[in-house]
Backbone as XML, in Angstrom:
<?xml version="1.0"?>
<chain id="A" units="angstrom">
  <residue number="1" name="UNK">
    <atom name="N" x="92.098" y="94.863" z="86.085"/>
    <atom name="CA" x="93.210" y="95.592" z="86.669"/>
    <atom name="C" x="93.937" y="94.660" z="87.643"/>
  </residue>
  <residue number="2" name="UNK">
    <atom name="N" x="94.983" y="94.101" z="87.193"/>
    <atom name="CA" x="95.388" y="93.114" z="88.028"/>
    <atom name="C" x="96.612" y="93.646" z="89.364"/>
  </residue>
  <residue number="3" name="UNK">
    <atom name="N" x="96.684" y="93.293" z="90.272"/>
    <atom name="CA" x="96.997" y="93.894" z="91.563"/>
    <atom name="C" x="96.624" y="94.163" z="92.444"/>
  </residue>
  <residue number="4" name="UNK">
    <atom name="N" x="95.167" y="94.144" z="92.210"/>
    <atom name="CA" x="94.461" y="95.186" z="93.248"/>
    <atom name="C" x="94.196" y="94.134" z="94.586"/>
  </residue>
  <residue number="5" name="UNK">
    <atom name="N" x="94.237" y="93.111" z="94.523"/>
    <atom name="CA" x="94.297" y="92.463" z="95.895"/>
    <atom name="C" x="95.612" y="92.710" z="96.928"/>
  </residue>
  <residue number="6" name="UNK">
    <atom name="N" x="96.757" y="92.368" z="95.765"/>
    <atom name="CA" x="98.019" y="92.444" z="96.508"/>
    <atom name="C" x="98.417" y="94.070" z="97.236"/>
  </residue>
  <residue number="7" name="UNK">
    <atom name="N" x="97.398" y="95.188" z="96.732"/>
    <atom name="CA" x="97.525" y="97.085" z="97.037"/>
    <atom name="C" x="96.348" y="96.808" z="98.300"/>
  </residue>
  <residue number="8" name="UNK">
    <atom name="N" x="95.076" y="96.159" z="98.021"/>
    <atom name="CA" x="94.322" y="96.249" z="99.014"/>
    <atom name="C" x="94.924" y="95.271" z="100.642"/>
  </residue>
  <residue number="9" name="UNK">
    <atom name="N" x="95.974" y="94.339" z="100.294"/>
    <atom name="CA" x="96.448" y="93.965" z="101.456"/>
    <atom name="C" x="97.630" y="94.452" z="102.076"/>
  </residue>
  <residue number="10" name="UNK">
    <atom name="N" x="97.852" y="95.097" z="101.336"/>
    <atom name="CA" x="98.966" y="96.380" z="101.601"/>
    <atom name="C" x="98.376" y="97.056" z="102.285"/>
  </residue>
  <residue number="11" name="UNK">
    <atom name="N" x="97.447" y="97.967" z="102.142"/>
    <atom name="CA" x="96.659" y="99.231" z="102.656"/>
    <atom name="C" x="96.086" y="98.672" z="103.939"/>
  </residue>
  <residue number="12" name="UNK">
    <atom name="N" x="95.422" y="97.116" z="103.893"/>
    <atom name="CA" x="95.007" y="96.856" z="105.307"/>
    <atom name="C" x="96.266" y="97.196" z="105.925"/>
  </residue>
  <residue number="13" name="UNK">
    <atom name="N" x="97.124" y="96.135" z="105.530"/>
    <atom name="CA" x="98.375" y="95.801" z="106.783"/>
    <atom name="C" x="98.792" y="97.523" z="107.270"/>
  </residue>
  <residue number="14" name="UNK">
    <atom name="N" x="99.079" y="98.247" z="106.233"/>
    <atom name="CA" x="99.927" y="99.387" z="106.720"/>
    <atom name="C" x="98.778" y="100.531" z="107.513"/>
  </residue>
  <residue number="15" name="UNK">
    <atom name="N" x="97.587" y="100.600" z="107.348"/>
    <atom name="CA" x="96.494" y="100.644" z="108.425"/>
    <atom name="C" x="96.306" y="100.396" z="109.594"/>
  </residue>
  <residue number="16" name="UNK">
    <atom name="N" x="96.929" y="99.136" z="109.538"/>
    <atom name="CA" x="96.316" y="98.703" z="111.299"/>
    <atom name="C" x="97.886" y="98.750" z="111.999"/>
  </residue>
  <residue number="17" name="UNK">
    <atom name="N" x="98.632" y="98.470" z="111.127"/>
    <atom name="CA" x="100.555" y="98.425" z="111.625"/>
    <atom name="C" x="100.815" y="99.786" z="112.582"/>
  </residue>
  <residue number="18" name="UNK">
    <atom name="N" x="100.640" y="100.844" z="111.383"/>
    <atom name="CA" x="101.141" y="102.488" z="111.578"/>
    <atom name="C" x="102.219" y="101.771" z="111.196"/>
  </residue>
  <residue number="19" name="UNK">
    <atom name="N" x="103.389" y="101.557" z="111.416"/>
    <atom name="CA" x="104.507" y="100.915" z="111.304"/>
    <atom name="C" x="105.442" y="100.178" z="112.116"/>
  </residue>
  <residue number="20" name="UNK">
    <atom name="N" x="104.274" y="99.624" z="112.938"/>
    <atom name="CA" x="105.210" y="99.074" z="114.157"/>
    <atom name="C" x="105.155" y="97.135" z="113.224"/>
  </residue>
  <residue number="21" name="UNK">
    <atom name="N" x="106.575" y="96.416" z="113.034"/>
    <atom name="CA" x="106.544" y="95.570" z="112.617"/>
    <atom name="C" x="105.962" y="94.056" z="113.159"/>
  </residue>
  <residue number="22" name="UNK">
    <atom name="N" x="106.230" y="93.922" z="114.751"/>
    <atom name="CA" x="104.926" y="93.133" z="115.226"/>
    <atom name="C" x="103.573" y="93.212" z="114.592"/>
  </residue>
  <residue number="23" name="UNK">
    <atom name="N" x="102.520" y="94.336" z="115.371"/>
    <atom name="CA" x="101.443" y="94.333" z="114.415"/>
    <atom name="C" x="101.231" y="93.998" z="112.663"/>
  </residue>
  <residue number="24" name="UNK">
    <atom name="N" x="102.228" y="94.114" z="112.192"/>
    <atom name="CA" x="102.289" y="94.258" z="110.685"/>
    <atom name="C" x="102.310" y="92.091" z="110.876"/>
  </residue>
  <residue number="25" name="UNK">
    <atom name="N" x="103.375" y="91.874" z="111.257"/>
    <atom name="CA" x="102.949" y="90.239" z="111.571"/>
    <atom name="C" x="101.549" y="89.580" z="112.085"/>
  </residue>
  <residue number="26" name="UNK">
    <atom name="N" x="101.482" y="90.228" z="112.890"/>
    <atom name="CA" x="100.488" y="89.473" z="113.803"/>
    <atom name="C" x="99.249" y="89.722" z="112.383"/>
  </residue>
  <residue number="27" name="UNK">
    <atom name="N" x="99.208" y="90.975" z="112.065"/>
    <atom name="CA" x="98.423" y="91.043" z="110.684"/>
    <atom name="C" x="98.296" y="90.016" z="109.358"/>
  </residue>
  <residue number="28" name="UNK">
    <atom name="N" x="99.452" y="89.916" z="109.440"/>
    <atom name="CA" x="99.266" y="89.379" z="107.886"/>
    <atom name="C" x="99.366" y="87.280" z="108.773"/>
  </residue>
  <residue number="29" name="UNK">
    <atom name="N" x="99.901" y="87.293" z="109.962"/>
    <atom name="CA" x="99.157" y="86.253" z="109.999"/>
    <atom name="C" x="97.417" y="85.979" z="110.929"/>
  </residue>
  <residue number="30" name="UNK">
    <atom name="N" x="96.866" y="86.945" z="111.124"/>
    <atom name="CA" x="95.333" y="87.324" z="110.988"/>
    <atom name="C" x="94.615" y="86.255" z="110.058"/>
  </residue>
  <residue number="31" name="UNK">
    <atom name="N" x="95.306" y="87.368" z="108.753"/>
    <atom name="CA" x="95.196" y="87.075" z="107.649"/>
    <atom name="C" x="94.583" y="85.888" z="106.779"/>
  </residue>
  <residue number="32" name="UNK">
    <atom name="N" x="95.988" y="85.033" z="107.334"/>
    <atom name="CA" x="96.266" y="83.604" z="106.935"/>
    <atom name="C" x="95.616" y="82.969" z="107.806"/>
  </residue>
  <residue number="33" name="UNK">
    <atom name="N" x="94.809" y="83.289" z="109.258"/>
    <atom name="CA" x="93.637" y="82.388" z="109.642"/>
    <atom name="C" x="92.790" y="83.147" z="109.024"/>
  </residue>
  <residue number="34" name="UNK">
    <atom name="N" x="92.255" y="83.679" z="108.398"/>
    <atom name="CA" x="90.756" y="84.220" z="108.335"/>
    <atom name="C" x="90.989" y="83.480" z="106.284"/>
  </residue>
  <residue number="35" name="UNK">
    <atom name="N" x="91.799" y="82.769" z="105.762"/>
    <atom name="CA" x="91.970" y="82.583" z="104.538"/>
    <atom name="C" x="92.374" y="83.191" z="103.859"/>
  </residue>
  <residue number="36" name="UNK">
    <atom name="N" x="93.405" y="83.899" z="103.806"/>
    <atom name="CA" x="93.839" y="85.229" z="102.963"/>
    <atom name="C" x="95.463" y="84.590" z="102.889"/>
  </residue>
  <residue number="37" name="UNK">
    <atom name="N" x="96.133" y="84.355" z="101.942"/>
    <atom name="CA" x="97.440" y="84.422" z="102.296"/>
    <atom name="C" x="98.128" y="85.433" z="101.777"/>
  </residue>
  <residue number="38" name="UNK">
    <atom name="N" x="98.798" y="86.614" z="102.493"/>
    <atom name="CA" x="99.548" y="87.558" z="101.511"/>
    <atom name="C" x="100.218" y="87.538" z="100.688"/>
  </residue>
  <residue number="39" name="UNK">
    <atom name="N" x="101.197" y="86.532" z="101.319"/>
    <atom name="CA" x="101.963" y="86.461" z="100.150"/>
    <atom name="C" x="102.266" y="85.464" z="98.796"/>
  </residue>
  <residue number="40" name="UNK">
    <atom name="N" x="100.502" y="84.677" z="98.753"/>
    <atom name="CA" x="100.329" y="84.381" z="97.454"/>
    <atom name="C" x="99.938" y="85.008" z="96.120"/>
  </residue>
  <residue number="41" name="UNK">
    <atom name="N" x="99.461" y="86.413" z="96.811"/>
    <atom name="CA" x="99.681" y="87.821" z="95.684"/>
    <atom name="C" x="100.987" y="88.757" z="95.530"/>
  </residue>
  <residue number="42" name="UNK">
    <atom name="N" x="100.746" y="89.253" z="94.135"/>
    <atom name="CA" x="101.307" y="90.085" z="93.934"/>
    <atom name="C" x="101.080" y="90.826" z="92.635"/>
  </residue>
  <residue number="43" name="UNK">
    <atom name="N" x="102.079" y="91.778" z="92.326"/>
    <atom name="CA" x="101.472" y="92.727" z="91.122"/>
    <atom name="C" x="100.558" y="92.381" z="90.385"/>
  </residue>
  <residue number="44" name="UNK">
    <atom name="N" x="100.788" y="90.801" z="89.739"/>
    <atom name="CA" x="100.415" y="90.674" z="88.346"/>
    <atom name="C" x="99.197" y="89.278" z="88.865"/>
  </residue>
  <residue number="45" name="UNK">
    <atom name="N" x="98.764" y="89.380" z="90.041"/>
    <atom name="CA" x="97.943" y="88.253" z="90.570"/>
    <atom name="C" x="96.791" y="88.939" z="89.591"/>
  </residue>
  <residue number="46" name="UNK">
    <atom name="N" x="95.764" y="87.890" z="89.171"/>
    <atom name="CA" x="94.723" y="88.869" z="88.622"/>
    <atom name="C" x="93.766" y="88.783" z="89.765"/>
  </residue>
  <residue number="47" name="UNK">
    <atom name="N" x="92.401" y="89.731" z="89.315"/>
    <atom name="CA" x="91.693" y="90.095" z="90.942"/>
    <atom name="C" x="90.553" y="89.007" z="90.845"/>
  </residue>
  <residue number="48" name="UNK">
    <atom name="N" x="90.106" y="88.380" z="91.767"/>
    <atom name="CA" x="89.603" y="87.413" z="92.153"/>
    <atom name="C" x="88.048" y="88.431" z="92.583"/>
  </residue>
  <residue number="49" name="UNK">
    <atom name="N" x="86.959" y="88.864" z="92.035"/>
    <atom name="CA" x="85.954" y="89.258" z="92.706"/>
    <atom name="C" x="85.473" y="88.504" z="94.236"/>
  </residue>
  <residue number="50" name="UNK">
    <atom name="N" x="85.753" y="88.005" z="94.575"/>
    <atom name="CA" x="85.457" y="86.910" z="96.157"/>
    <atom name="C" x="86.958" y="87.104" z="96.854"/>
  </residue>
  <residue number="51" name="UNK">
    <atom name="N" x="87.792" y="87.372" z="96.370"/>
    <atom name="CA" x="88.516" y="87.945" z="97.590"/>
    <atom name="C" x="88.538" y="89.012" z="98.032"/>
  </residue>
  <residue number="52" name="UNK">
    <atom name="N" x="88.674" y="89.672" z="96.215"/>
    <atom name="CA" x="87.888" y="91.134" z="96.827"/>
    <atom name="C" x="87.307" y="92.127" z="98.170"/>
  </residue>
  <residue number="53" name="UNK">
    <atom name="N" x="86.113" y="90.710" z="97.923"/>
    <atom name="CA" x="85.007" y="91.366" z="99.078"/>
    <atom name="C" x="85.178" y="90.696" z="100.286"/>
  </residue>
  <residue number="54" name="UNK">
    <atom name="N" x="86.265" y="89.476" z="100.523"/>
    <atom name="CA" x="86.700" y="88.636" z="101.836"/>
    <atom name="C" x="87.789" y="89.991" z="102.272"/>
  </residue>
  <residue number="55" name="UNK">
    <atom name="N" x="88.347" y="90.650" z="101.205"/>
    <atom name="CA" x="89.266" y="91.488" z="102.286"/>
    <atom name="C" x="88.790" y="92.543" z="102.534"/>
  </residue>
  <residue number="56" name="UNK">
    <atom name="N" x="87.779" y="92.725" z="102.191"/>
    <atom name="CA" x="86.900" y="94.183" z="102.436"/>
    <atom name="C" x="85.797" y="93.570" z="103.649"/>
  </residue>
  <residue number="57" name="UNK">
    <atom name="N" x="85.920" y="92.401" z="103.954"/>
    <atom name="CA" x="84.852" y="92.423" z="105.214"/>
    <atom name="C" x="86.039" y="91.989" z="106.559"/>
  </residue>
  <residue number="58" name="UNK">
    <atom name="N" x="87.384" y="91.590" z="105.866"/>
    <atom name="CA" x="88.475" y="91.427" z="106.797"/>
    <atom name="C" x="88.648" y="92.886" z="107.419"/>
  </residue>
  <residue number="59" name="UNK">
    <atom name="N" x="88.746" y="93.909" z="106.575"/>
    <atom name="CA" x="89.594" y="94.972" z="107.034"/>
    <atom name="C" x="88.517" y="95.406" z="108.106"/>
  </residue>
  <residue number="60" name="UNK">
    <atom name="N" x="87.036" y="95.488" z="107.816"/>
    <atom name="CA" x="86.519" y="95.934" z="108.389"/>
    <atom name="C" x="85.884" y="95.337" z="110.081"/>
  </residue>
  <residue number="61" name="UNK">
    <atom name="N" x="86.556" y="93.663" z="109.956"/>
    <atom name="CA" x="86.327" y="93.034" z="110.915"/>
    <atom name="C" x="87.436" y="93.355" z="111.751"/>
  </residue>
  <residue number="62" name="UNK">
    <atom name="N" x="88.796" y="93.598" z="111.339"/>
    <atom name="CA" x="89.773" y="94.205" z="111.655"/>
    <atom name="C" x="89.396" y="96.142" z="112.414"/>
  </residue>
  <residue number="63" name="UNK">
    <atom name="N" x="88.746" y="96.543" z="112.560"/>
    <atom name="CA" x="88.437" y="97.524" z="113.116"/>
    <atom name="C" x="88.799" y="98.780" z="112.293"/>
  </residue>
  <residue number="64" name="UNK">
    <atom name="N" x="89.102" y="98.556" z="110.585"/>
    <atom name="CA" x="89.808" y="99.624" z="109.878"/>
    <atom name="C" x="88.520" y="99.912" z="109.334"/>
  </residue>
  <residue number="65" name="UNK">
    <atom name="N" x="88.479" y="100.527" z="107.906"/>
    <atom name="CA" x="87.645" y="100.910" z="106.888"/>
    <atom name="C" x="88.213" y="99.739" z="105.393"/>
  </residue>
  <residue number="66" name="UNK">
    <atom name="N" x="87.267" y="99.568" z="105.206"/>
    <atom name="CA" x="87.305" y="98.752" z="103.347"/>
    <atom name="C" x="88.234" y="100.065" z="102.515"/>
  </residue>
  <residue number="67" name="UNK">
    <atom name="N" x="89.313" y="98.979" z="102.049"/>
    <atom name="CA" x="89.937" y="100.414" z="100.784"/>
    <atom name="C" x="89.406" y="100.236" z="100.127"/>
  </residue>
  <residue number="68" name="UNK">
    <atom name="N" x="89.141" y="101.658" z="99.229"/>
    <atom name="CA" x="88.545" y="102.141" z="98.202"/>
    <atom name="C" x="89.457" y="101.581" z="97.246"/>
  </residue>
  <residue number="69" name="UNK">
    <atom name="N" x="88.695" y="100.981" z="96.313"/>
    <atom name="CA" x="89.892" y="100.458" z="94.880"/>
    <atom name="C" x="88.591" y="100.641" z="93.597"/>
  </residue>
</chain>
């Protein structure tokens, strides 16, 4: 199912944002120190099992919950 990285870094960012656009930055460059770059995904990225679980221990190091995918 290809996408599901580029929906799961969606769901972090708009999680921890609410929608304030600072946070949504300061997020996605988090991100890009912890090794994640956002915006080298997208729809048709296929899913990488190891990033997978790097953004599911991000979100949760991030103080959110792991999305369900």
């Amino acid at each position: 199912m290809a996408g599901q990285i580029k929906r799961m870094i969606e769901i972090i960012i708009q999680e921890r944002a609410k929608g304030n656009p600072l946070i949504e930055r300061t997020t996605r460059t988090k991100m890009l120190l912890k090794g994640i770059n956002p915006n080298k995904y997208n729809e048709l990225s296929p899913d990488d099992p190891q990033i997978i679980e790097h953004l599911k221990r991000l979100a949760l190091e991030m103080g959110g919950r792991a999305p369900l995918m």
